[in-house]
C-alpha positions in Angstrom: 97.2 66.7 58.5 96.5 70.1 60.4 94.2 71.2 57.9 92.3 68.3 57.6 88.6 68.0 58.2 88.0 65.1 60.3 91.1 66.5 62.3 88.8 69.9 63.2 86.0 67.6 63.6 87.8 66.0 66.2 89.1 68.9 68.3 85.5 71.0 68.2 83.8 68.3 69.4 86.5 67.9 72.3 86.3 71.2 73.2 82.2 71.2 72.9 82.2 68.1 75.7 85.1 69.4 78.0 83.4 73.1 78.1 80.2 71.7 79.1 81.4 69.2 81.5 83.2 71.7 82.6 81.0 74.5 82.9 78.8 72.0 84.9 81.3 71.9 87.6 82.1 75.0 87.4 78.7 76.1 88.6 78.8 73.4 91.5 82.0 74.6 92.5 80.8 78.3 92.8 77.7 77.2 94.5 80.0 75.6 97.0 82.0 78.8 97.2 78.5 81.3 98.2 76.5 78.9 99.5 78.7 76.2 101.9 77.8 73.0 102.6 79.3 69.7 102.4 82.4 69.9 100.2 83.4 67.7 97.0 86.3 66.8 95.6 84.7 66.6 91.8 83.6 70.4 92.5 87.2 70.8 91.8 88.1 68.1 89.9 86.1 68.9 87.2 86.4 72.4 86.5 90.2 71.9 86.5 90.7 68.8 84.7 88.3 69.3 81.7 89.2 72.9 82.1 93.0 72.1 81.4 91.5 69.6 78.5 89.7 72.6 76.8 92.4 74.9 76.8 95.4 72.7 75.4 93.0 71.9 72.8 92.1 75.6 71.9 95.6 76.5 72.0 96.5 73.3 69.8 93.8 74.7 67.3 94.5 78.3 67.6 98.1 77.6 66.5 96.8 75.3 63.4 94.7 77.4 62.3 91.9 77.5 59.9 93.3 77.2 56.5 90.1 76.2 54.4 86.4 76.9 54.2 85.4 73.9 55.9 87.9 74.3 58.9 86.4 77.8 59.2 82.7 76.4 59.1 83.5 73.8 62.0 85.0 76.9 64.0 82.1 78.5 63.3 79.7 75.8 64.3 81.5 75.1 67.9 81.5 79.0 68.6 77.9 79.9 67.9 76.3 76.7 69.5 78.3 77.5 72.8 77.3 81.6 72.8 73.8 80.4 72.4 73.9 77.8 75.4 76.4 80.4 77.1 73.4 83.2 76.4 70.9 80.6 77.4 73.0 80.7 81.0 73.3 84.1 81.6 69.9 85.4 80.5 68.2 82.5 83.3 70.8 83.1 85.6 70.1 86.9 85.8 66.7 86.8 85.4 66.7 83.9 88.5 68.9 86.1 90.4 67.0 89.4 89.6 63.4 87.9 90.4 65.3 86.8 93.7 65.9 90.4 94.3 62.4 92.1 92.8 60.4 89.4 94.7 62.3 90.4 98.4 62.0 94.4 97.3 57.8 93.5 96.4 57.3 91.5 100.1 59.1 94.3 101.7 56.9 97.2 100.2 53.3 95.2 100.0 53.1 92.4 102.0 52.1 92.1 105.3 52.9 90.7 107.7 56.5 90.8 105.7 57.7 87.3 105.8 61.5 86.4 107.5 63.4 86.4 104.4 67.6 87.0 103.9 68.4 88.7 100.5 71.6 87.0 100.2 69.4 83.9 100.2 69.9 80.5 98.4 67.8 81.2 95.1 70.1 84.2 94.5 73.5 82.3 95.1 72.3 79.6 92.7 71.3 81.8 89.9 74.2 83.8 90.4 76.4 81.0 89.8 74.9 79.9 86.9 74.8 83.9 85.4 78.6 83.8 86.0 79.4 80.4 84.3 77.0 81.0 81.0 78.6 85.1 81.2 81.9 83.9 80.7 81.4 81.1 78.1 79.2 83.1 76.2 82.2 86.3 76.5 84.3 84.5 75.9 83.5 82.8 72.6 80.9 85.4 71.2 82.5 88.7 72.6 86.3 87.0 71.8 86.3 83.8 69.6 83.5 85.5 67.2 84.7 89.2 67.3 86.3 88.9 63.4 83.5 86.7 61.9 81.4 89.7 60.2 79.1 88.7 57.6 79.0 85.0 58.3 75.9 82.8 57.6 75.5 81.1 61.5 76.6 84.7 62.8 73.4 86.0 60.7 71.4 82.8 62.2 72.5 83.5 65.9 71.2 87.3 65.3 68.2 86.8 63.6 66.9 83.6 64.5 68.2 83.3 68.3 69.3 86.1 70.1 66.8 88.7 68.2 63.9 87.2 68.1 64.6 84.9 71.3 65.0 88.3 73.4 61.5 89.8 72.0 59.6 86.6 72.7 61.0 86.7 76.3 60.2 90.3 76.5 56.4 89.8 74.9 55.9 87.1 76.4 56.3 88.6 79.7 54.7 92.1 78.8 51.9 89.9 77.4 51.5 88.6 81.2 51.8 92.0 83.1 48.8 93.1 80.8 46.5 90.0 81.4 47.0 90.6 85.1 46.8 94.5 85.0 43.4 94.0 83.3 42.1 91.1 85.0 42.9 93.4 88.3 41.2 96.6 86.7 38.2 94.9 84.8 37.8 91.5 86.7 37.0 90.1 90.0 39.6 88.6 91.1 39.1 85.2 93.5 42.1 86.5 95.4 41.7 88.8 98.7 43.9 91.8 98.1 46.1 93.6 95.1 49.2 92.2 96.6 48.2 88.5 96.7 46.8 89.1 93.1 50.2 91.0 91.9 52.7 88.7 93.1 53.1 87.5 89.9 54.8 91.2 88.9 58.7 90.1 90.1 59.0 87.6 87.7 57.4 88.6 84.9 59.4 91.9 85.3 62.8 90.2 85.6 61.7 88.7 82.3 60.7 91.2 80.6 64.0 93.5 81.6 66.2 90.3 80.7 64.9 89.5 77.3 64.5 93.9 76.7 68.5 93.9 77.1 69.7 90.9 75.0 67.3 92.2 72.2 68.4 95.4 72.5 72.2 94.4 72.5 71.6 91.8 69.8 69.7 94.3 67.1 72.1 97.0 67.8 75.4 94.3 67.2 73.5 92.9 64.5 72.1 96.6 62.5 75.8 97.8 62.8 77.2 94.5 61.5 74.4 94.8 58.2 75.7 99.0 57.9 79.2 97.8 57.6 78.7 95.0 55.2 76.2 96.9 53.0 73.7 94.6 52.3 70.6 92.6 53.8 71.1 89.4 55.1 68.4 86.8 54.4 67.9 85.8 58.0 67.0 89.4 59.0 64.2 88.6 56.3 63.5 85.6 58.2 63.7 87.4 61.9 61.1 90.0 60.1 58.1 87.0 58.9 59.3 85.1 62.2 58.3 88.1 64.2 54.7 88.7 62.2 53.9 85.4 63.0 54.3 85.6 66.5 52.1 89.1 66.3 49.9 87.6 64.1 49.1 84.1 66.3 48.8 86.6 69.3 46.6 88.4 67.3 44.4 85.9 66.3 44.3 84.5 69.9 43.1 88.0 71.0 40.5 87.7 68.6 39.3 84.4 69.3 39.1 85.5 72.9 37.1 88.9 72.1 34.7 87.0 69.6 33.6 84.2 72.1 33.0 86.9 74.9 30.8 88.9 72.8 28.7 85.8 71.5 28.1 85.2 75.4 27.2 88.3 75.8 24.9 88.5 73.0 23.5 85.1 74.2 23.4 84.2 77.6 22.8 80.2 76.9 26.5 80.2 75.0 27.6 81.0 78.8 28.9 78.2 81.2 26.7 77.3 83.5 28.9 77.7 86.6 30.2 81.5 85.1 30.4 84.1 87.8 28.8 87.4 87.6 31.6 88.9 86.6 32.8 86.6 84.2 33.3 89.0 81.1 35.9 91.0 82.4 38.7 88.7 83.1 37.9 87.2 79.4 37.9 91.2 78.2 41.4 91.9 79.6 43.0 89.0 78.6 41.6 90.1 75.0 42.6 93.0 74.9 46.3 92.1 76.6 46.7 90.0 73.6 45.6 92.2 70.8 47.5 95.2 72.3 50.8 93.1 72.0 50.0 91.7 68.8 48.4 93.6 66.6 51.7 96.4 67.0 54.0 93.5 66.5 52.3 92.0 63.4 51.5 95.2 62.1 55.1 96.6 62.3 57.1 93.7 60.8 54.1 92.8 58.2 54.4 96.5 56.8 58.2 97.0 57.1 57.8 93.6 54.5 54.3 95.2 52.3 56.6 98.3 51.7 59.7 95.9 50.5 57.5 94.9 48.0 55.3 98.4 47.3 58.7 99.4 46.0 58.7 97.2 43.5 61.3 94.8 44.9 61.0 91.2 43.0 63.7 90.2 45.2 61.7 90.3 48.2 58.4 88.5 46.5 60.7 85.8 45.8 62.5 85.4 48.8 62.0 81.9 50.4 61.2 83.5 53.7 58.0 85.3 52.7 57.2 82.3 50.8 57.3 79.9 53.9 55.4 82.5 55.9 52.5 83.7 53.8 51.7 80.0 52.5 52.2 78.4 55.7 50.2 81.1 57.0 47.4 80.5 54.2 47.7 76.7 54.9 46.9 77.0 58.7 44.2 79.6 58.4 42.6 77.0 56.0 42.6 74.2 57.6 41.6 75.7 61.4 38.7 77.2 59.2 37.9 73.7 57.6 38.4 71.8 61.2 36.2 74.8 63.0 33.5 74.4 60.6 33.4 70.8 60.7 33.0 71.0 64.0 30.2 73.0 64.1 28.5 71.4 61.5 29.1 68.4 63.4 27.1 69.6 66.8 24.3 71.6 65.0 23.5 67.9 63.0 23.8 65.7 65.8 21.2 68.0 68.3 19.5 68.4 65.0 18.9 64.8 64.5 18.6 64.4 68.1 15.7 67.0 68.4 17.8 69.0 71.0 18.7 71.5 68.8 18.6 74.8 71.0 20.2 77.8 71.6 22.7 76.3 74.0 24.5 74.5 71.5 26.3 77.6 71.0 27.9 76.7 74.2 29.8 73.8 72.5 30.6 75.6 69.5 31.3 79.2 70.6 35.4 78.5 70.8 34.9 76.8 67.3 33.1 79.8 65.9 35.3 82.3 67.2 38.2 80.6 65.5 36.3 79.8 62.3 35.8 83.6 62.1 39.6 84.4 62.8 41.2 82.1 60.8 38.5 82.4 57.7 39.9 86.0 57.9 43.4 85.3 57.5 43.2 82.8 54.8 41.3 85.5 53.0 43.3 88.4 53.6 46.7 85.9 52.9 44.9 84.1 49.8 44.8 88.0 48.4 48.4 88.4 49.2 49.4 85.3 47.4 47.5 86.2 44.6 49.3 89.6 44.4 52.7 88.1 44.6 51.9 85.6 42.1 50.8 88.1 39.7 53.4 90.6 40.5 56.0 87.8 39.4 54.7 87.1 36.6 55.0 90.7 35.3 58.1 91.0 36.5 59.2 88.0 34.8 57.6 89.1 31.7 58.9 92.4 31.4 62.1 91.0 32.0 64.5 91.0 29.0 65.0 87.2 27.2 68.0 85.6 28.5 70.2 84.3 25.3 70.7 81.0 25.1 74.7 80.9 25.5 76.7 78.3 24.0 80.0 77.1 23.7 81.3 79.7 20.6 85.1 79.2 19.2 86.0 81.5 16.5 89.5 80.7 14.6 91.2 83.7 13.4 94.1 85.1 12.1 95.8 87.6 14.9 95.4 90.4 12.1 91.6 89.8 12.9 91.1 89.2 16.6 88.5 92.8 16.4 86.3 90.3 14.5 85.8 88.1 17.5 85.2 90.9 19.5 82.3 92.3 17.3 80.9 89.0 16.9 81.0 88.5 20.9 78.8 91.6 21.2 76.8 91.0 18.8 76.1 87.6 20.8 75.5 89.3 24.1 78.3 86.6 25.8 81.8 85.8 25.8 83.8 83.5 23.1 86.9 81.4 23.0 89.4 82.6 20.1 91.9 80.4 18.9 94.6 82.2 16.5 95.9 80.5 13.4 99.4 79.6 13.1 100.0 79.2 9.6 99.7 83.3 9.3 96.9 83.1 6.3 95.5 86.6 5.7 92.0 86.5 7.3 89.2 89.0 6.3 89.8 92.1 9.0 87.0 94.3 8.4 84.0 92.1 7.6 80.7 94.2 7.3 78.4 93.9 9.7 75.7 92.2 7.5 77.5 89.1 7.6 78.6 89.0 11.2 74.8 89.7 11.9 74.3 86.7 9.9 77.0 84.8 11.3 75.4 85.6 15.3 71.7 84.5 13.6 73.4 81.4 12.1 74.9 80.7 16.1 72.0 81.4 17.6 69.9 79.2 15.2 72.7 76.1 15.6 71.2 72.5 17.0 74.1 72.0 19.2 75.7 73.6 22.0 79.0 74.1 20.3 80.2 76.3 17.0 83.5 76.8 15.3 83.3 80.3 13.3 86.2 80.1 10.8 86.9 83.7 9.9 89.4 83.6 6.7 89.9 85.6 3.6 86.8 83.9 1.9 84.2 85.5 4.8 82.7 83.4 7.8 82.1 80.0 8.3 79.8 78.8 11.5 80.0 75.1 11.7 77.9 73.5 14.8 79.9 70.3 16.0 79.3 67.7 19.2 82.1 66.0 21.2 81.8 62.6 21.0 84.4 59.9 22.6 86.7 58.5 20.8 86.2 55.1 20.3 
């Protein structure tokens, strides 16, 4: 009964409720302790009873154990999905706490007149509360409860497909904002008075970007180490890799869009908007270029580490279900924001047409639709090519690929004088036989030639059915193909 599924079942889902019901008052009761106020007797009450709840039921399971694969997978399932909500915790609870801190250090050096402000203030309490809670549930099972789990599957998903890539989009993400600033600031006109009304944005962006910076850089480290010690490559890293080039490439593409429409109102002024300022190029210039400069690196470095799997002549990775998600979903989506974007233009050009309005302005309601038309009729080219190269590099793969024999179910009955003769007529085959010895001791041919055992593996190979009995006696070979049936 201590082994049995539903049993684990039961106690992982126990200990998923009680740890977040009691990491909820947990926090409250730590907020109580920095910040004051009013007290409650559920900040206590729940922290220590669901606390107590959690641990005789860890301690029950510890003992048990986990004595089959499916015990272990249930383990597994509890511990990963509380280090990602633990992770989830700490990584908003510092970055909270350190904006807190980077937003007081920013008033005190640029603004003025400085506003009152504490630094032990209530935003920081908060966010340090929640840091601590989501810090030690995430220690404690990922750092503890996970540390002799190597090689797993979900360990592979929490690195690759969580804590990797979730730690780089925080980081771009937030680089990607710093940049659209920094050049709206240097190429714009901003509608704000001064640099440090305009850059007050910088604390949290930065506090993002440093928080997401550290749990990728933990995460790949753990995780590279992890793949050196086990020796080979796990298919979520191949996952991480396509999941990362589509978030260069969509960032990418966005850029693109971006640039395109700029430089069609540049090149027409009756594409503009009629309330755009003079300066309205720059701002659309540096967000352009903030975008292409984070995602053209990303796309490019992921999308060649995964071109050179393949330059090497690596089937594996052509057939890996990974790249073929990405490149035809990428395909797919390029084709049908081409399709939509052209419709839509063809769509306004007839209707002014037929109207007799048709001017030069119309590129005004068409310029974001030609600008993406542009982008994504490039991808679904460039990826339509890439299919097409996979597809034929398959097929020579496959056909240079030897012929896989048709195995079937071979019993040779033999005298124990002759058991070498089922071994030679096993290699000749090119897969393994049953042998069943004959008990009444009748001399069996030992040394057949190997015309007739070549004859003997054509005869197999040529059988109707799926099973042969070859009789090896003193007269030769014998291959008789047979079926099971029932017995009546």
């Amino acid at each position: 009964e201590a082994q049995s599924l539903v049993r684990k079942v039961y106690i992982y889902l126990v200990l998923a409720v009680t740890v977040a019901v009691g990491a909820v008052g947990l926090i409250e009761l730590l907020q109580w302790l920095l910040i004051g106020g009013d007290f409650g007797g559920s900040d206590v009450a729940l922290p220590l009873v669901w606390g107590a709840v959690w641990a005789f039921h860890w301690w029950l399971e510890s003992a048990e154990g986990q004595g089959t694969e499916e015990a272990r997978s249930v383990r597994r399932l509890y511990v990963y999905a509380a280090s990602v909500v633990g992770l989830a915790m700490l990584g908003v609870g510092a970055g909270m706490a350190l904006h807190a801190l980077l937003r007081e250090a920013y008033n005190a050096l640029f603004v003025t007149p400085r506003p009152p402000r504490e630094l032990w203030n209530r935003p920081i309490q908060e966010a340090l509360a929640a840091g601590i809670v989501g810090g030690a549930m995430w220690g404690w099972h990922w750092l503890w409860a996970a540390r002799r789990d190597a090689g797993s599957t979900l360990r592979r998903v929490y690195f690759y497909l969580y804590a990797i890539p979730g730690g780089a989009a925080t980081m771009l993400g937030a680089a990607s904002a710093i940049l659209v600033f920094s050049f709206q600031w240097l190429l714009g006109s901003p509608d704000l008075p001064n640099s440090s009304s305009h850059f007050d944005f910088f604390p949290g962006n930065l506090a993002a970007l440093v928080v997401g910076a550290l749990v990728w850089a933990y995460h790949w480290q753990a995780g590279q180490g992890e793949a050196r010690a086990t020796l080979e490559e796990p298919s979520a890293k191949r996952w991480y890799r396509y999941l990362m080039s589509a978030l260069g490439l969509g960032a990418s593409a966005a850029g693109l869009v971006f640039l395109l429409v700029m430089l069609l109102e540049l090149a027409v002024p009756q594409a503009r908007e009629v309330s755009a300022s003079a300066g309205w190029w720059r701002n659309m210039l540096g967000l352009s270029l903030a975008l292409l400069v984070m995602g053209v690196p990303l796309w490019g470095f992921y999308w060649s580490a995964a071109q050179r799997e393949v330059q090497r002549g690596s089937a594996e990775e052509r057939r890996a279900i990974s790249r073929r998600v990405f490149v035809y979903l990428i395909f797919a989506v390029a084709v049908l924001m081409a399709l939509g974007n052209f419709s839509a233009v063809l769509y306004q050009v007839f209707r002014d047409a037929l109207d007799q309005t048709l001017a030069a302005d119309v590129l005004r309601n068409v310029k974001w639709s030609l600008g993406m038309l542009v982008a994504a009729g490039a991808g679904s080219v460039y990826y339509w090519r890439v299919l097409q190269d996979d597809r034929r590099a398959l097929a020579a793969a496959e056909a240079a690929e030897p012929a896989r024999p048709i195995t079937k179910r071979v019993t040779v009955l033999v005298s124990t004088q002759a058991l070498s003769v089922a071994r030679r007529l096993e290699a000749l085959l090119g897969y393994p036989v049953s042998v069943w010895t004959r008990p009444d001791g009748e001399e069996s041919a030992v040394a057949l030639p190997d015309d007739q055992l070549q004859a003997a593996a054509a005869a197999i190979s040529a059988a109707t059915t799926g099973q042969v009995l070859v009789v090896v006696d003193a007269g030769g070979v014998r291959v008789l193909p047979y079926e099971e049936n029932e017995a009546a």
